[in-house]
C-alpha positions as CSV (number, residue, x, y, z in Angstrom):
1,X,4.7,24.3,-10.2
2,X,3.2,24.0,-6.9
3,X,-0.4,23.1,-6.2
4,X,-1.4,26.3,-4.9
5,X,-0.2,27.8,-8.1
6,X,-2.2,25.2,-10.5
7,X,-5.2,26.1,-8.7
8,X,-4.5,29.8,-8.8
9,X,-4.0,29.5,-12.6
10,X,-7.2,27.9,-13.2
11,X,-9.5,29.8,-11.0
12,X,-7.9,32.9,-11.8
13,X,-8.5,32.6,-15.7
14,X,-11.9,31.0,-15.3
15,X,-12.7,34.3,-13.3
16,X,-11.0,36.9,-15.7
17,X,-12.6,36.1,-18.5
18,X,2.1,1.6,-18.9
19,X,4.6,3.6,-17.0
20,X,5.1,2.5,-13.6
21,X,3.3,5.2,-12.3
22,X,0.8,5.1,-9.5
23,X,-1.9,7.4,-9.6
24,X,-4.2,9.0,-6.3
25,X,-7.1,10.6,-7.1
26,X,-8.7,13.6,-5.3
27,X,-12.3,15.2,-5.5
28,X,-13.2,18.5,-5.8
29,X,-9.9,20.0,-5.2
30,X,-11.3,23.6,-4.2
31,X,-13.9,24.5,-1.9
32,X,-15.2,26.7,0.8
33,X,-13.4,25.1,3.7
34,X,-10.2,24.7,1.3
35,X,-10.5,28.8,0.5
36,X,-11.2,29.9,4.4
37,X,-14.7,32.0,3.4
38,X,-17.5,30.6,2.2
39,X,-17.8,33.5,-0.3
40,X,-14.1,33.4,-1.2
41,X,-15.3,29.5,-2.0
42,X,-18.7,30.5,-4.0
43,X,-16.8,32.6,-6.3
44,X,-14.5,29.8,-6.6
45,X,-17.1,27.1,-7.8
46,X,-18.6,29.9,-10.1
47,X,-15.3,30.1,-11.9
48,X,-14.9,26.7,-11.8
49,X,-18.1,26.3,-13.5
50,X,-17.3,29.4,-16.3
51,X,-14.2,27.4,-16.9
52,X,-16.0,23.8,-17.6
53,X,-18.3,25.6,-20.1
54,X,-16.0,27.0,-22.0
55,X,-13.6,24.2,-21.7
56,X,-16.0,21.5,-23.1
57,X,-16.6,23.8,-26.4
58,X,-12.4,23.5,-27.2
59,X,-11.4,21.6,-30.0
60,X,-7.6,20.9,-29.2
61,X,-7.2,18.7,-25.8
62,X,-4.5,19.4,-23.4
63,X,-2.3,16.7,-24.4
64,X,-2.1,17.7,-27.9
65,X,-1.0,21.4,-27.0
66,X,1.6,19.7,-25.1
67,X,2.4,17.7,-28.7
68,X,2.7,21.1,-30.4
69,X,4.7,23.2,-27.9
70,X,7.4,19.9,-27.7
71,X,7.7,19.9,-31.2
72,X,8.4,23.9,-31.5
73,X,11.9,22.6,-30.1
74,X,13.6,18.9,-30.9
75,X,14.3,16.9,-28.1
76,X,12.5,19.1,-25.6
77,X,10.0,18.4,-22.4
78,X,7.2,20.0,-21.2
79,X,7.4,21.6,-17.4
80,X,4.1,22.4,-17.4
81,X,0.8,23.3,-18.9
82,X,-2.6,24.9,-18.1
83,X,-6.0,25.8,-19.6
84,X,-6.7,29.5,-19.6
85,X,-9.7,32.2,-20.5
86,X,-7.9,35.2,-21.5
87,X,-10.6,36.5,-24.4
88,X,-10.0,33.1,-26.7
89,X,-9.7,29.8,-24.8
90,X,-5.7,29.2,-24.6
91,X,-3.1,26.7,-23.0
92,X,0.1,28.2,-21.7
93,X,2.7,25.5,-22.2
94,X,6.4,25.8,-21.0
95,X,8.7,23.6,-22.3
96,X,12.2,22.7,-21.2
97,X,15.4,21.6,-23.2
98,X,19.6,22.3,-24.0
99,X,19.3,24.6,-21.1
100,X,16.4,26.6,-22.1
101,X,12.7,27.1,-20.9
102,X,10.5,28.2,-23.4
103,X,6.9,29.5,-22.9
104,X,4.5,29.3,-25.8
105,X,0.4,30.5,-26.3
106,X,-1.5,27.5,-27.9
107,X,-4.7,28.5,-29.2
108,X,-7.2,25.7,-27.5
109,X,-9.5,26.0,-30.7
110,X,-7.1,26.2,-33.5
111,X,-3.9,24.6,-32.5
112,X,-1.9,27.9,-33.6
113,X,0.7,29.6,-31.5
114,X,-1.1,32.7,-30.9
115,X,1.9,35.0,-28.8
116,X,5.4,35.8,-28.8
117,X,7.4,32.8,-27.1
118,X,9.3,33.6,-24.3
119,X,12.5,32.5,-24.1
120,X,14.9,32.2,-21.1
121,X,17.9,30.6,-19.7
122,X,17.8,27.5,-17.2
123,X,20.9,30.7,-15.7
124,X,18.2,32.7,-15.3
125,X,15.2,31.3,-13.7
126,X,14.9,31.1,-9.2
127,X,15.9,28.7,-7.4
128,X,12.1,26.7,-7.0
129,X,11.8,26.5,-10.8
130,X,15.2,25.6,-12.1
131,X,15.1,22.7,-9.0
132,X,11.7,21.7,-11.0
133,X,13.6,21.5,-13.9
134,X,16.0,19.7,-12.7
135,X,13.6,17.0,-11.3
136,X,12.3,16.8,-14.3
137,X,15.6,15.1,-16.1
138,X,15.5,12.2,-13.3
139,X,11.8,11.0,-13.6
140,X,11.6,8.2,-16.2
141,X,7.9,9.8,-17.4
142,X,7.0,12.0,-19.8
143,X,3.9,14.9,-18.7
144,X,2.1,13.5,-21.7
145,X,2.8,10.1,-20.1
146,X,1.0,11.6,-16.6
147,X,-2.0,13.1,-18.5
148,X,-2.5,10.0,-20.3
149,X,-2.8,7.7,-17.2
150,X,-5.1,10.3,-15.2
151,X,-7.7,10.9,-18.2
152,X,-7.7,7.1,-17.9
153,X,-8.4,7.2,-13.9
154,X,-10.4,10.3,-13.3
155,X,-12.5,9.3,-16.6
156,X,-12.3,13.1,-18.1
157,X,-10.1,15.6,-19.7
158,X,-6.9,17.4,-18.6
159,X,-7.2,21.1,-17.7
160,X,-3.3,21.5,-16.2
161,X,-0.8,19.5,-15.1
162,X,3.2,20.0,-13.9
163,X,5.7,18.2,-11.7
164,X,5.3,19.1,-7.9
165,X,7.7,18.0,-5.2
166,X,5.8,17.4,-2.4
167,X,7.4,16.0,1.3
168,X,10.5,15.2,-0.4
169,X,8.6,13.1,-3.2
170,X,8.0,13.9,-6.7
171,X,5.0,13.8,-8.2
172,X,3.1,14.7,-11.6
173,X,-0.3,16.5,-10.6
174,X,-3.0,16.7,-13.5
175,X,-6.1,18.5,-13.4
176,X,-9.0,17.1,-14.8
177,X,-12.5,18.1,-15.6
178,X,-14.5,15.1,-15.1
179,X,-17.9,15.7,-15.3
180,X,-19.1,19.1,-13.5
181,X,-15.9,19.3,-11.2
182,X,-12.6,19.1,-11.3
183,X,-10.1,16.9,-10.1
184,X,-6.9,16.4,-8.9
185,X,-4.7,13.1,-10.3
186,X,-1.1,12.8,-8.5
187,X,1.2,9.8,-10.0
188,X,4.7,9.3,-8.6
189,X,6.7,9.0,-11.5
190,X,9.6,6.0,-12.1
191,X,12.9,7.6,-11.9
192,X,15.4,7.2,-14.4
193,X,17.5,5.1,-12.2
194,X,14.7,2.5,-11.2
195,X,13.5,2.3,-14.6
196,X,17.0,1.1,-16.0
197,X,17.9,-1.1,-13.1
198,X,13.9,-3.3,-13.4
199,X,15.0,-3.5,-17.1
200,X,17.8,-5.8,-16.0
């Protein structure tokens, strides 16, 4: 999942309707200069703000919707997952294991699965995602592990979060609502092969 694309994700459905790992917070991760036009960026902080208010009436945090979705299929991970307004308040989590990705609907009030999962082959998916994937397997960190240690730093709740290679690193980012803003927690995961060899 790319930045852009976490961003897009939130502002778009605000408008329609001890691990090893080091964490670098970032305020107010959209704004007018970020957007180009001040009224591109004034729309943007009005969703933003539709978004908070419906997020803080949720009952089911982020990090339990990823507990639900992980335990639709043994032994899987969750890719990513993001806070939506789509008529009822939803997270969209996507979840990855024995060579499948698997996108389930959690209702953010009820806990449910509200849709249809879809279901597709790690065969089938471009080059960017199945890459992500594939990252995934070699960080020693869970996402639930990364949303965990940035509700702790940005003091507030996850919105979204995914694994983002950036500059040839890869990082967890995690969106959080803290206070009347959001903001944007990236943590450098261990990998699997560092973990193992400081255990020795």
């Amino acid at each position: 999942m790319s930045k852009k694309r976490l961003f897009a994700i939130i502002v778009l459905s605000a408008t329609f309707a001890a691990t090893g790992a080091r964490a670098d917070v970032t305020h107010s991760p959209l704004d007018a200069a970020n957007s180009g036009v001040a009224a591109q960026g004034d729309a943007d902080e009005a969703a933003i703000r539709r978004l908070l208010e419906q997020f803080r009436t949720i009952k089911i945090p982020l990090s339990r919707a990823i507990a639900i979705a992980e335990h639709l299929h043994d032994g899987s991970r969750t890719a990513d997952v993001s806070f939506e307004m789509s008529g009822p308040a939803i997270y969209r989590v996507r979840t990855v294991g024995n060579e499948r990705l698997w996108e389930n609907v959690i209702d953010a009030n009820t806990g449910s699965v509200t849709e249809k999962e879809i279901s597709s082959s790690l065969k089938e998916l471009d080059r960017d995602d199945l890459g992500k994937i594939v990252a995934l397997k070699l960080v020693g960190q869970n996402l639930s592990d990364a949303v965990r240690i940035a509700e702790k730093a940005a003091a507030g709740n996850a919105v979204a979060g995914g694994l983002m290679k950036q500059d040839g690193k890869l990082n967890f980012v995690v969106v959080i609502a803290s206070g009347d803003r959001l903001r944007e927690v990236m943590l450098e995961p261990p990998r699997v092969g560092r973990e193992k060899s400081a255990r020795h």
